[in-house]
mmCIF file of the N, C-alpha and C atoms, coordinates in Angstrom:
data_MODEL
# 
_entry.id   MODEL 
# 
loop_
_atom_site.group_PDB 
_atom_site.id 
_atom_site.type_symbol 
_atom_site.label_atom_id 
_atom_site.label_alt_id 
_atom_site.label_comp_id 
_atom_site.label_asym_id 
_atom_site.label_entity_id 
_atom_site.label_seq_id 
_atom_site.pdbx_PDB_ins_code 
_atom_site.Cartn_x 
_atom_site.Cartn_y 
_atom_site.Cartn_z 
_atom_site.occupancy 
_atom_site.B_iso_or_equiv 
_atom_site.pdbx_formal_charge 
_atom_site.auth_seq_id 
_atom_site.auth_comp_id 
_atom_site.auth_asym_id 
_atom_site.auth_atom_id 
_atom_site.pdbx_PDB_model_num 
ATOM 1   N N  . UNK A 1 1  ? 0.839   -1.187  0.000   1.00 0.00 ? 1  UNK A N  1 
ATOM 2   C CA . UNK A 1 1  ? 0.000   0.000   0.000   1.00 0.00 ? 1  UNK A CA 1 
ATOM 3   C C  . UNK A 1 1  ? 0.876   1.239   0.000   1.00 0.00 ? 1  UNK A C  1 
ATOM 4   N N  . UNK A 1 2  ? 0.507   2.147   -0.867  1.00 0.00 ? 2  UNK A N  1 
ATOM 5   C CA . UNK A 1 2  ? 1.174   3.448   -0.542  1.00 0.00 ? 2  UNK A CA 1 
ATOM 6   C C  . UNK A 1 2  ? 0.178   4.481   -0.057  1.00 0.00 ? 2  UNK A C  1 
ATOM 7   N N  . UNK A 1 3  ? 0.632   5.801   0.636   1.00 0.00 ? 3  UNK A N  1 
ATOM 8   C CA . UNK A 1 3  ? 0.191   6.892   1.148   1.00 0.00 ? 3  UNK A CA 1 
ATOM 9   C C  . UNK A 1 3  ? -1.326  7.395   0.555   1.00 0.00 ? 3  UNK A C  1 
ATOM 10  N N  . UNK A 1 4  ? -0.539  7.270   -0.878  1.00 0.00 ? 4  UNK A N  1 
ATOM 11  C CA . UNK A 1 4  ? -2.173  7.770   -1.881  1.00 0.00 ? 4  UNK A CA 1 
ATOM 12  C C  . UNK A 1 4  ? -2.840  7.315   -1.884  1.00 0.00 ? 4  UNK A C  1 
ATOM 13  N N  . UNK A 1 5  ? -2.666  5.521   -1.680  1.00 0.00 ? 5  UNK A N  1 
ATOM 14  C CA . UNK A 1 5  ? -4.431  4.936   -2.193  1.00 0.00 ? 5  UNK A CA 1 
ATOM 15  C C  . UNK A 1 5  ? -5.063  5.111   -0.907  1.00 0.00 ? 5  UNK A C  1 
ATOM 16  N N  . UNK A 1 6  ? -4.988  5.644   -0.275  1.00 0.00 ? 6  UNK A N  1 
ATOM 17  C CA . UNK A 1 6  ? -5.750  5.967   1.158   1.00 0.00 ? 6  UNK A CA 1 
ATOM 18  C C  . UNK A 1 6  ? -6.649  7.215   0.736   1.00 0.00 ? 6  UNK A C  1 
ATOM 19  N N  . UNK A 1 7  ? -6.293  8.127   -0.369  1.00 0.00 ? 7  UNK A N  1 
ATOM 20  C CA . UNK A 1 7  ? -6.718  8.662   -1.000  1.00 0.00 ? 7  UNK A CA 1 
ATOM 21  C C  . UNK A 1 7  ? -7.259  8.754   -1.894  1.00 0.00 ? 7  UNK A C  1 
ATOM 22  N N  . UNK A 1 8  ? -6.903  7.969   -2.769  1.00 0.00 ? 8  UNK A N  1 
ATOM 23  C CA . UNK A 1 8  ? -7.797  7.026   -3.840  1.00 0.00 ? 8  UNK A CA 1 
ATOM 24  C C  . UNK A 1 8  ? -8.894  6.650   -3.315  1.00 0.00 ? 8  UNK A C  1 
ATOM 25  N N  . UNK A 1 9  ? -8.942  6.001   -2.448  1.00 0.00 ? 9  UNK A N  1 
ATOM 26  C CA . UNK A 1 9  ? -10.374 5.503   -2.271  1.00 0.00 ? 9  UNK A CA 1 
ATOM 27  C C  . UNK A 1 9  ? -11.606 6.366   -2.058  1.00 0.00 ? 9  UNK A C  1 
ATOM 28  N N  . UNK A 1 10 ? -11.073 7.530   -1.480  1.00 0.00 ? 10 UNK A N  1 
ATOM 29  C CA . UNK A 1 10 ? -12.256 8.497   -1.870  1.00 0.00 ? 10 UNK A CA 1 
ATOM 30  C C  . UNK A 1 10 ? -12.111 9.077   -2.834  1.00 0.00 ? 10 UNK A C  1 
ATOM 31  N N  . UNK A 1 11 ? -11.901 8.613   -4.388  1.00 0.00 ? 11 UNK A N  1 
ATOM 32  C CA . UNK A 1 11 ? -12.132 9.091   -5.043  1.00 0.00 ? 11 UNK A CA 1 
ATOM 33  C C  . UNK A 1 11 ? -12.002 8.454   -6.499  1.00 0.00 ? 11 UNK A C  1 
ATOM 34  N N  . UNK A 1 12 ? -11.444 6.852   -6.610  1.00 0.00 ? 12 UNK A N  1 
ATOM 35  C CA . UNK A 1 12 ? -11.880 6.345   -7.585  1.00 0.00 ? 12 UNK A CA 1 
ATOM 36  C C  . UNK A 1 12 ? -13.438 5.761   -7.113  1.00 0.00 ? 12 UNK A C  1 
ATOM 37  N N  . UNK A 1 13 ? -14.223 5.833   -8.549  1.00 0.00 ? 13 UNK A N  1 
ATOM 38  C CA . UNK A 1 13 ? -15.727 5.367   -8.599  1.00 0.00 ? 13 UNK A CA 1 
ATOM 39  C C  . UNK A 1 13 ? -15.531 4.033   -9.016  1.00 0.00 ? 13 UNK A C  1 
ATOM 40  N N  . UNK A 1 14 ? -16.649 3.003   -8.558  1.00 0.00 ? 14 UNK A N  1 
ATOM 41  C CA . UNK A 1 14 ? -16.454 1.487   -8.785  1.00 0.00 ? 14 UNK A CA 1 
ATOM 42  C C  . UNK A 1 14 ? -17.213 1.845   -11.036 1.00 0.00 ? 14 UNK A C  1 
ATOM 43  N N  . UNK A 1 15 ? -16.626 1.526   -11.670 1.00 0.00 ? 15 UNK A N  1 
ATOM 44  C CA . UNK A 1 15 ? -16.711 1.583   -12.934 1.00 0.00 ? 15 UNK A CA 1 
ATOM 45  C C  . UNK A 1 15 ? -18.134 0.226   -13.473 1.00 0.00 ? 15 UNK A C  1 
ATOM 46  N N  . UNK A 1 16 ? -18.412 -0.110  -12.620 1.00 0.00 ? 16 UNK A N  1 
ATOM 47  C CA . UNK A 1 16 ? -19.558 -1.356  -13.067 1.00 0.00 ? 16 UNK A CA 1 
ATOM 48  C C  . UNK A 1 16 ? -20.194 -2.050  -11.830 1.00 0.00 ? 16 UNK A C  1 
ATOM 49  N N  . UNK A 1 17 ? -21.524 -2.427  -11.975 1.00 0.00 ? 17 UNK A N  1 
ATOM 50  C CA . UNK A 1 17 ? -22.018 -3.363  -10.955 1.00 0.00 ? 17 UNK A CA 1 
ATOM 51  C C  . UNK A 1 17 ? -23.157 -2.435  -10.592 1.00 0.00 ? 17 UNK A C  1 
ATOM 52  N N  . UNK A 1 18 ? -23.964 -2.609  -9.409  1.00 0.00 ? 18 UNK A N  1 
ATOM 53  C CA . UNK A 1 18 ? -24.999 -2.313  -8.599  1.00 0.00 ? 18 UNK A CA 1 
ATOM 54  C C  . UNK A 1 18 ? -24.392 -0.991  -7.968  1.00 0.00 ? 18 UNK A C  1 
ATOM 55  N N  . UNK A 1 19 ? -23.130 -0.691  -7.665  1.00 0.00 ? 19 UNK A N  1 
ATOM 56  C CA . UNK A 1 19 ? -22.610 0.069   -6.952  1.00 0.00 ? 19 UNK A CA 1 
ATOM 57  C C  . UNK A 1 19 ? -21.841 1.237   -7.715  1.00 0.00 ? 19 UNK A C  1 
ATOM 58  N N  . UNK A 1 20 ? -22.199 0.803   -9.368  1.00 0.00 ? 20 UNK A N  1 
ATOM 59  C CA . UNK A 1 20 ? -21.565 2.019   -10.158 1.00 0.00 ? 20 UNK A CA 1 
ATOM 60  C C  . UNK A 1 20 ? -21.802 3.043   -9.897  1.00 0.00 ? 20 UNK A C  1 
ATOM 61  N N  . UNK A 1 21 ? -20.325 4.039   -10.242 1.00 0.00 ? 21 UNK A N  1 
ATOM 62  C CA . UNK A 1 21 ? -20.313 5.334   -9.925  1.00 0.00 ? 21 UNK A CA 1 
ATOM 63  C C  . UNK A 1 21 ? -20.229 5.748   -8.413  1.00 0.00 ? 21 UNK A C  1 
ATOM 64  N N  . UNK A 1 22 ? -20.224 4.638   -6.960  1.00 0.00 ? 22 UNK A N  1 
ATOM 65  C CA . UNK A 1 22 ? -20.366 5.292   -5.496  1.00 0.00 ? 22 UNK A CA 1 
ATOM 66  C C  . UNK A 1 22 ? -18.321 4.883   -5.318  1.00 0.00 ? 22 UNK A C  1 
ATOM 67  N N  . UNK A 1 23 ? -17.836 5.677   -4.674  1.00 0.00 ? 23 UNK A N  1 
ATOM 68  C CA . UNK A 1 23 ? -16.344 5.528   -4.668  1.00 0.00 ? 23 UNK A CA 1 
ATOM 69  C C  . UNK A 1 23 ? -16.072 4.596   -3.789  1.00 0.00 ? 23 UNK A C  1 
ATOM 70  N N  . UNK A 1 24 ? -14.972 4.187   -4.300  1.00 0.00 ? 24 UNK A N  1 
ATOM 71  C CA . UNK A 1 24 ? -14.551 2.666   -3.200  1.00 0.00 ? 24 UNK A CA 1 
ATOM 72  C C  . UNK A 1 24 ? -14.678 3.078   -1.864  1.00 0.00 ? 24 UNK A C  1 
ATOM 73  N N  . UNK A 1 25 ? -14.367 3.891   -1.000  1.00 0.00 ? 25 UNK A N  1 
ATOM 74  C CA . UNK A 1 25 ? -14.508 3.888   0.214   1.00 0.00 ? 25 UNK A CA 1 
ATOM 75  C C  . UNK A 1 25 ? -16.092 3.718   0.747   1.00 0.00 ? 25 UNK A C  1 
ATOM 76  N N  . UNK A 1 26 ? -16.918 4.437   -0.015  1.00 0.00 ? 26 UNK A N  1 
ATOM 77  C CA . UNK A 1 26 ? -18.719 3.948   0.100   1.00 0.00 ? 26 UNK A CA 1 
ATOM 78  C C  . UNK A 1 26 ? -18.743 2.704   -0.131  1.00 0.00 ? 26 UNK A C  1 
ATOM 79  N N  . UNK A 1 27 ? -18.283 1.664   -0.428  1.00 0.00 ? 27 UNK A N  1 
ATOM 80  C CA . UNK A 1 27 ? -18.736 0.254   -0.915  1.00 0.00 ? 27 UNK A CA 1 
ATOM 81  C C  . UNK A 1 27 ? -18.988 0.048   0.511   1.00 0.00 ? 27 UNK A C  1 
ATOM 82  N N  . UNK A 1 28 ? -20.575 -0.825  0.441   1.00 0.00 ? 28 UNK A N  1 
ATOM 83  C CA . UNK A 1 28 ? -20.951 -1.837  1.391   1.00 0.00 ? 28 UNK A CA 1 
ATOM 84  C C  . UNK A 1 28 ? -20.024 -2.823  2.109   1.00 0.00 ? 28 UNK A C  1 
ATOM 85  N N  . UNK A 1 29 ? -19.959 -3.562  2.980   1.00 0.00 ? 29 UNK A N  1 
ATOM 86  C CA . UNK A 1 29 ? -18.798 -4.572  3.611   1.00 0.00 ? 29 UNK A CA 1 
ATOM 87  C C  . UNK A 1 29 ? -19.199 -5.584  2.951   1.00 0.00 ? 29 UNK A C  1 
ATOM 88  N N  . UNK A 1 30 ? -20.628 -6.004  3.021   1.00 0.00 ? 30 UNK A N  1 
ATOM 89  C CA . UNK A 1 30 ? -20.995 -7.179  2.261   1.00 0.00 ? 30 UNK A CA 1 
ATOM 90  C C  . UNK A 1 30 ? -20.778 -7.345  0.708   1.00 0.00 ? 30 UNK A C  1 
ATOM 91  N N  . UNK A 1 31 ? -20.673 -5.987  0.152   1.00 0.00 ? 31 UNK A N  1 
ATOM 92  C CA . UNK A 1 31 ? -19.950 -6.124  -1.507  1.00 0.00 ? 31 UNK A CA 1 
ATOM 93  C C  . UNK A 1 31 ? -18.371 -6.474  -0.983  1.00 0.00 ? 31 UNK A C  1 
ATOM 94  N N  . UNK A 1 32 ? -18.119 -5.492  -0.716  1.00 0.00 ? 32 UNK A N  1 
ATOM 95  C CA . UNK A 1 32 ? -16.643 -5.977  -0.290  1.00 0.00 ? 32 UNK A CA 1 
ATOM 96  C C  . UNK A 1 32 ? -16.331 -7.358  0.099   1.00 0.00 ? 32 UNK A C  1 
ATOM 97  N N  . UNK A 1 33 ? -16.890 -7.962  1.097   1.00 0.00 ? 33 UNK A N  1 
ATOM 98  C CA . UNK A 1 33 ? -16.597 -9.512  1.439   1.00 0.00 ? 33 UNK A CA 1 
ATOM 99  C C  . UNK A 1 33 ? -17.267 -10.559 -0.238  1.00 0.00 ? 33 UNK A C  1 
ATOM 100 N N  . UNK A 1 34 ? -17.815 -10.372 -0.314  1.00 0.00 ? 34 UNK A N  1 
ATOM 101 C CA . UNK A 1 34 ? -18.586 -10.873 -2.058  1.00 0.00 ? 34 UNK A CA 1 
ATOM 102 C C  . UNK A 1 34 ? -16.956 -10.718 -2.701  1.00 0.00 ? 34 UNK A C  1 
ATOM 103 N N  . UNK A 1 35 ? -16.741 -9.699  -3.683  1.00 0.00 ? 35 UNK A N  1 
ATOM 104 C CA . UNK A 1 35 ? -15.007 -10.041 -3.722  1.00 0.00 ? 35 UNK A CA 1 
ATOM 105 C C  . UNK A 1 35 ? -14.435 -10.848 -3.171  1.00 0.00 ? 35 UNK A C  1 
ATOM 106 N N  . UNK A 1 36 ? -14.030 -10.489 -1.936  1.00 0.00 ? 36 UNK A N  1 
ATOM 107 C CA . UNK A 1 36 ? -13.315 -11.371 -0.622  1.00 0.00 ? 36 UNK A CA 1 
ATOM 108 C C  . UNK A 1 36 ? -13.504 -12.462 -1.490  1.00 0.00 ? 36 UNK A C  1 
ATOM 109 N N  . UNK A 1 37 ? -14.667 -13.279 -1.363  1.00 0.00 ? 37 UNK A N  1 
ATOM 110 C CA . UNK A 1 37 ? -14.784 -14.504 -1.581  1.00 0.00 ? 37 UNK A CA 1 
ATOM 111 C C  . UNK A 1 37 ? -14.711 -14.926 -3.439  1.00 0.00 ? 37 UNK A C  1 
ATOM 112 N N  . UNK A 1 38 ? -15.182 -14.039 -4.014  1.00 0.00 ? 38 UNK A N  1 
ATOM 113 C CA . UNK A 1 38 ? -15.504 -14.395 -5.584  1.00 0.00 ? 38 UNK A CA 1 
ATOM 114 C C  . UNK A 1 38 ? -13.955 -14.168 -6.277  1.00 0.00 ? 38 UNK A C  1 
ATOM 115 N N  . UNK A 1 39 ? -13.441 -13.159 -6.144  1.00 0.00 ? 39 UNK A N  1 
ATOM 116 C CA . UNK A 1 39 ? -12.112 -12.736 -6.527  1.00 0.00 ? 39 UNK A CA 1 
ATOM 117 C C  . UNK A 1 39 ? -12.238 -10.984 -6.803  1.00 0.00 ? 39 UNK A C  1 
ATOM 118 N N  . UNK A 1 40 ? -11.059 -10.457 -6.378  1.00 0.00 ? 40 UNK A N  1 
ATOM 119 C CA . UNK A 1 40 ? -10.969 -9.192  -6.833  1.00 0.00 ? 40 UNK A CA 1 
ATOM 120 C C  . UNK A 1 40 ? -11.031 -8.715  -8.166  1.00 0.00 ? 40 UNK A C  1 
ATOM 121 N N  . UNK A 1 41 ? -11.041 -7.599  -8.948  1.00 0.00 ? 41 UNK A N  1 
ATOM 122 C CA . UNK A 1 41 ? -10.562 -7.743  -9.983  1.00 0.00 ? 41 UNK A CA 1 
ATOM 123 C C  . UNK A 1 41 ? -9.447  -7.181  -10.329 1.00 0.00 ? 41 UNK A C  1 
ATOM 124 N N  . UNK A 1 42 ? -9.023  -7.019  -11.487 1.00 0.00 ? 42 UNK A N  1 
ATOM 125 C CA . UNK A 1 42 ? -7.581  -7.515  -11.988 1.00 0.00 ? 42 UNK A CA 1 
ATOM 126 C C  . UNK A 1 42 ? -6.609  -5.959  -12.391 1.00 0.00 ? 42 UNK A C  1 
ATOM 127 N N  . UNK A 1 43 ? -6.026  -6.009  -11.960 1.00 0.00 ? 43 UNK A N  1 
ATOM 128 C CA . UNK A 1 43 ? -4.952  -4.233  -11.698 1.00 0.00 ? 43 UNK A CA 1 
ATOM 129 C C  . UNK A 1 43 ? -5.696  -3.812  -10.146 1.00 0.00 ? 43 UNK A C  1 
ATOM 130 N N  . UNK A 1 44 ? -5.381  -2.082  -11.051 1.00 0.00 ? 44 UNK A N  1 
ATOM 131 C CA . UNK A 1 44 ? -5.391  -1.118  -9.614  1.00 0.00 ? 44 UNK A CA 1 
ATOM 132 C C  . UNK A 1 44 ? -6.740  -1.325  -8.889  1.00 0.00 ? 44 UNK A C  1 
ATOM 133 N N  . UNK A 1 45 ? -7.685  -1.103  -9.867  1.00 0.00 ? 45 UNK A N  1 
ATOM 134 C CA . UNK A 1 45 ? -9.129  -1.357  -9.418  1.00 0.00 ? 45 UNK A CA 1 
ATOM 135 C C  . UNK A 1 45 ? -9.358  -2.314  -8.195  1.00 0.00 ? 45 UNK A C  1 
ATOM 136 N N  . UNK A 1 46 ? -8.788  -3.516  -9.080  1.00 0.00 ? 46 UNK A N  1 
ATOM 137 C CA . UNK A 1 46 ? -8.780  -5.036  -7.647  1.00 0.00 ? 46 UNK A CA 1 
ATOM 138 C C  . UNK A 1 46 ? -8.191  -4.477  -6.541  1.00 0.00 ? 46 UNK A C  1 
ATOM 139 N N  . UNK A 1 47 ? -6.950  -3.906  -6.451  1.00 0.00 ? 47 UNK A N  1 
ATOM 140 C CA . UNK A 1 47 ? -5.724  -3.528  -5.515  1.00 0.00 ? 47 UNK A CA 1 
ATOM 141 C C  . UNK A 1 47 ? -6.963  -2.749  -3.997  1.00 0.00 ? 47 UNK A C  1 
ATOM 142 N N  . UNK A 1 48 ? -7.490  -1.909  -4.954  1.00 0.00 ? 48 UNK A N  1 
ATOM 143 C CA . UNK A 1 48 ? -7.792  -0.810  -4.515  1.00 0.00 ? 48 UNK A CA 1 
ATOM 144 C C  . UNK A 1 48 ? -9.252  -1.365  -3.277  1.00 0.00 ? 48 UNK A C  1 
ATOM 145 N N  . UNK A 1 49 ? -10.086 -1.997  -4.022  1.00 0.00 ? 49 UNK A N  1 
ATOM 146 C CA . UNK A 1 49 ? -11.166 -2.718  -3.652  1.00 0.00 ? 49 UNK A CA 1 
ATOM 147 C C  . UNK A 1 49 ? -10.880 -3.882  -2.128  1.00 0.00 ? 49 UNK A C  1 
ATOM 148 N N  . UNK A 1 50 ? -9.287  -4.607  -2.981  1.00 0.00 ? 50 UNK A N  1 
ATOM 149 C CA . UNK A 1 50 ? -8.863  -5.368  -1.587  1.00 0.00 ? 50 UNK A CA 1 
ATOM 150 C C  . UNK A 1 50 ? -8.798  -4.953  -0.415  1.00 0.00 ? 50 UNK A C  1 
ATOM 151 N N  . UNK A 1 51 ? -7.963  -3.487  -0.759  1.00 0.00 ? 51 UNK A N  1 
ATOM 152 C CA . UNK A 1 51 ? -7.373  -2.533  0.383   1.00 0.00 ? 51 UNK A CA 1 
ATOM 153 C C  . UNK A 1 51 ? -9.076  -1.933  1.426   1.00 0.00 ? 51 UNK A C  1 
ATOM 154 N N  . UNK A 1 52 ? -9.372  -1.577  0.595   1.00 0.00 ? 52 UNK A N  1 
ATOM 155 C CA . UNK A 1 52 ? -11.052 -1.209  1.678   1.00 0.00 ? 52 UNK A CA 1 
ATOM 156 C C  . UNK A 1 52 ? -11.832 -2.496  2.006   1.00 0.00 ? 52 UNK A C  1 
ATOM 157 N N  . UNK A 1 53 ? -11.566 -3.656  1.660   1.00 0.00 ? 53 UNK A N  1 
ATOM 158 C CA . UNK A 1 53 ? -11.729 -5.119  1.954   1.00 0.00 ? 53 UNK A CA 1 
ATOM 159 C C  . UNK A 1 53 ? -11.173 -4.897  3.310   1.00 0.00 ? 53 UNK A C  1 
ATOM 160 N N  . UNK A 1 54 ? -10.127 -4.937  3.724   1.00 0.00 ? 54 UNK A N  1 
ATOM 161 C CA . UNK A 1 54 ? -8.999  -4.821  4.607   1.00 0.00 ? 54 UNK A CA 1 
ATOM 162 C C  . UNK A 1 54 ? -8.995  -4.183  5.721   1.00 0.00 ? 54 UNK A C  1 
ATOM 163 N N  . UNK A 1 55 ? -9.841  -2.907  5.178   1.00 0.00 ? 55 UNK A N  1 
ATOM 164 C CA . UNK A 1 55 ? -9.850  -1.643  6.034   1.00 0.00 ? 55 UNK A CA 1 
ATOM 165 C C  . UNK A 1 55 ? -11.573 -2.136  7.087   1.00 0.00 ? 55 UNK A C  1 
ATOM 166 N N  . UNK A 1 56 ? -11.994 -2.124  6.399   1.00 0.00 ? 56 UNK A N  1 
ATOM 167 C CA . UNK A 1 56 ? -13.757 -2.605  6.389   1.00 0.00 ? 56 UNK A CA 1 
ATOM 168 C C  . UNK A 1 56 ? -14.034 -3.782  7.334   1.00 0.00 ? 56 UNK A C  1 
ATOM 169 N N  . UNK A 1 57 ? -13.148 -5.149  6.929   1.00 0.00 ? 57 UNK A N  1 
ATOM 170 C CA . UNK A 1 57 ? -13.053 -6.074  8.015   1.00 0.00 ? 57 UNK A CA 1 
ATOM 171 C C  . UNK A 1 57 ? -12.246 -5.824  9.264   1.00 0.00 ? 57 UNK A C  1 
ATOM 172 N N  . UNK A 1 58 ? -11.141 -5.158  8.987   1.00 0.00 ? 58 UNK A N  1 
ATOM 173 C CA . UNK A 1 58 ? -10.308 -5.100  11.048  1.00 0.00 ? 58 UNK A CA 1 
ATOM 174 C C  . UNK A 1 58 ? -11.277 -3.505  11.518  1.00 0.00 ? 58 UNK A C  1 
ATOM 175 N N  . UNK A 1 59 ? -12.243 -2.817  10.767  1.00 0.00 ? 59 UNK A N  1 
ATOM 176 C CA . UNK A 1 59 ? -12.519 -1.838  11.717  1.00 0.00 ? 59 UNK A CA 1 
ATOM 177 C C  . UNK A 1 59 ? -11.974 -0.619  11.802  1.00 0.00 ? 59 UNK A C  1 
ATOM 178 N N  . UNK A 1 60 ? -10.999 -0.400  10.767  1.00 0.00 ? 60 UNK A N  1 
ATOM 179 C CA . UNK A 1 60 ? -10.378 0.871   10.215  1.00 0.00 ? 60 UNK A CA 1 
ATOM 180 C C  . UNK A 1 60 ? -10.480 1.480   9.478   1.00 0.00 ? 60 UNK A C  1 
ATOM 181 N N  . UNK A 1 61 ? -12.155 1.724   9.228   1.00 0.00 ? 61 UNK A N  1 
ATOM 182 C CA . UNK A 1 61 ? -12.571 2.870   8.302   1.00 0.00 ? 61 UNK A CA 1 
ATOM 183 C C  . UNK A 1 61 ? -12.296 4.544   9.390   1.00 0.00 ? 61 UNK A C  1 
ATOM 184 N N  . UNK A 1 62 ? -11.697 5.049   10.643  1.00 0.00 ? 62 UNK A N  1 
ATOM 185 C CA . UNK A 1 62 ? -11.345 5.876   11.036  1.00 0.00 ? 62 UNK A CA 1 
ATOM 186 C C  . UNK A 1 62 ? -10.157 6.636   10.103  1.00 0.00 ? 62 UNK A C  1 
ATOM 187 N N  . UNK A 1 63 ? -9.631  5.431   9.558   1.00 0.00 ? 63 UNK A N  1 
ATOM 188 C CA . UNK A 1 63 ? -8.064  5.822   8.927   1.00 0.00 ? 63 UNK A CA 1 
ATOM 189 C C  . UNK A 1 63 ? -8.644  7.048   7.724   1.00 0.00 ? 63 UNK A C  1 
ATOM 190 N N  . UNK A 1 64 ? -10.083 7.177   7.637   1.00 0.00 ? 64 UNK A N  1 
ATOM 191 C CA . UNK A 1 64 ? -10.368 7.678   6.564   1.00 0.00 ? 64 UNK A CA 1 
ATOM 192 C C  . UNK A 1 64 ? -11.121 9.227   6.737   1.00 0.00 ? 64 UNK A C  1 
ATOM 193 N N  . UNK A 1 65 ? -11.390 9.042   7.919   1.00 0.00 ? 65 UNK A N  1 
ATOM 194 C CA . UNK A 1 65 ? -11.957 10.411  8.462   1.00 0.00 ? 65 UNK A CA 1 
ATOM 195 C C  . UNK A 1 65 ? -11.059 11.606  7.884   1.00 0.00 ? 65 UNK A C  1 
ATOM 196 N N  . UNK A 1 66 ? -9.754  11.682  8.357   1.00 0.00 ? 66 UNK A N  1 
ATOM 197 C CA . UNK A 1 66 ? -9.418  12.943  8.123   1.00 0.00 ? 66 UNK A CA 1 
ATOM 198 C C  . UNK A 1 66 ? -9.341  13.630  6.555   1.00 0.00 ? 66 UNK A C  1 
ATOM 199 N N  . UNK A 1 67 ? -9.141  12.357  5.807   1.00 0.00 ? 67 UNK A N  1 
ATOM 200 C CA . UNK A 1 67 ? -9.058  12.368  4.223   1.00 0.00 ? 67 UNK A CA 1 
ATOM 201 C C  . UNK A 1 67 ? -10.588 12.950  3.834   1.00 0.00 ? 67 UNK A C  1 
ATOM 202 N N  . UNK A 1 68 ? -11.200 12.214  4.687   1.00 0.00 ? 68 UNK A N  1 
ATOM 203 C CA . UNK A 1 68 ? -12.941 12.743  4.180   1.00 0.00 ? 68 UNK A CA 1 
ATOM 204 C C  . UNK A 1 68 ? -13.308 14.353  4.211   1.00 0.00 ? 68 UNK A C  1 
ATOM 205 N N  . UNK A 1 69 ? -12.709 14.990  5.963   1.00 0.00 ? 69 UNK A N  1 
ATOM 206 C CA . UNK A 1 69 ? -12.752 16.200  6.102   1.00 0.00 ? 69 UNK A CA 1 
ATOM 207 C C  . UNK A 1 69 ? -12.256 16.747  5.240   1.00 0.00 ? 69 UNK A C  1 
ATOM 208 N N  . UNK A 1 70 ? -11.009 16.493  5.070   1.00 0.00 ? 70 UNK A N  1 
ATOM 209 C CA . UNK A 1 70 ? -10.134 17.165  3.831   1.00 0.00 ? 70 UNK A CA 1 
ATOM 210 C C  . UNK A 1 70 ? -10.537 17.799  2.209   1.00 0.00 ? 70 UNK A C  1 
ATOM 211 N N  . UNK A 1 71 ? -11.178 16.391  1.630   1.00 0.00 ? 71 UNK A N  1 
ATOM 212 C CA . UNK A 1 71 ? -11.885 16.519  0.771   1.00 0.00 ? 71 UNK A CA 1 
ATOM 213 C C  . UNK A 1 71 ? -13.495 17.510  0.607   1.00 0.00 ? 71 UNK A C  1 
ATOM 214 N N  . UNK A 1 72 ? -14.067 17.557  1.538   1.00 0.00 ? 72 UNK A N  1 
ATOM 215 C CA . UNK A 1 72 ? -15.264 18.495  2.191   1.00 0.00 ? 72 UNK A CA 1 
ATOM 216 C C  . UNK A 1 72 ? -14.908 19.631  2.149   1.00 0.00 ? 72 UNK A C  1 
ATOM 217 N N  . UNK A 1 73 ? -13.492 19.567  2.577   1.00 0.00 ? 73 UNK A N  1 
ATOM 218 C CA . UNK A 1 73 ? -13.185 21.231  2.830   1.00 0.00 ? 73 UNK A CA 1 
ATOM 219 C C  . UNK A 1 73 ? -12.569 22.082  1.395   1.00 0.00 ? 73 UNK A C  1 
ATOM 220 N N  . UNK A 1 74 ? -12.787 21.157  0.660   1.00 0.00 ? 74 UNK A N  1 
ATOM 221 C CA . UNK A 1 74 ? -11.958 21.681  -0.363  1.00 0.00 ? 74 UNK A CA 1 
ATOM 222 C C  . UNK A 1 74 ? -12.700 22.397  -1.405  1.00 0.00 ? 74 UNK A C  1 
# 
């Protein structure tokens, strides 16, 4: 993981599915675990999706607060 995709995630949009167009950090846990189990997909997109997989299951969507303010304030 680097610094940015912590940033990325508020702000790439999921490109297909039920959830098109809401940014990876909005994804549901239960879409997220669905991946988990089906497979990610394939490059940054997957990368990106795993990583809020990650964040979503140990309980560290806080890590995202300040990025959120940030973005609000801008």
């Amino acid at each position: 993981m680097k610094p940015e995709d912590l940033e990325r995630l508020l702000t790439v949009e999921m490109p297909f599915g039920k959830y098109k167009g809401r940014v990876i950090a909005d994804l549901p846990g239960n879409y997220l675990n669905w991946f988990a189990r089906e497979g990610f997909p394939h490059g940054d997109l997957g990368r990106l999706i795993a990583l809020m997989h990650e964040i979503d299951h140990n309980g560290l969507e806080e890590l995202l607060t300040p990025l959120r303010r940030l973005k609000a304030s801008r």
